[in-house]
N, C-alpha and C positions, 0 to 999 in steps of 0.2 A: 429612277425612283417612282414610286407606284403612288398614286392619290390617298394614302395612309400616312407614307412617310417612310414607308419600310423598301427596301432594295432587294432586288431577287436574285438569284445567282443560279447557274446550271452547270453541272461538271459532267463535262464527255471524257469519258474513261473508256479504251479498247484495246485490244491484244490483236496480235498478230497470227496466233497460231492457239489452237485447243488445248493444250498444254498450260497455258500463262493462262492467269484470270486480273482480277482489277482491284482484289482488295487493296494491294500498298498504294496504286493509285490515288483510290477512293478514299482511304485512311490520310494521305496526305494534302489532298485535295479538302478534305475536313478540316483538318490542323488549322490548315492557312485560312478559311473562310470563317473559322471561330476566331484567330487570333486577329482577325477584320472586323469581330465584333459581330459578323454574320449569328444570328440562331435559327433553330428550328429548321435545322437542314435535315431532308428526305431524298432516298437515295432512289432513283427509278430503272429499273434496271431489266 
């Protein structure tokens, strides 16, 4: 928890091969970090 009160989160999302990319990942990875109540999530990529 950060000196505001708010908690931070990071999602590592990677593929194996050039072909695959990270969106369902990235999409599910959201899901679950909103249904935590998590907001204001930014993807860095």
């Amino acid at each position: 928890m950060s000196e505001n009160g708010s908690t931070a989160a990071a999602i590592y999302a990677r593929v194996s091969t050039s072909d695959q990319d990270v969106s369902r990942q990235l999409d599910e990875a959201r899901e679950h970090l909103e249904r935590l109540g998590m907001a204001d999530i930014e993807k860095y990529l």
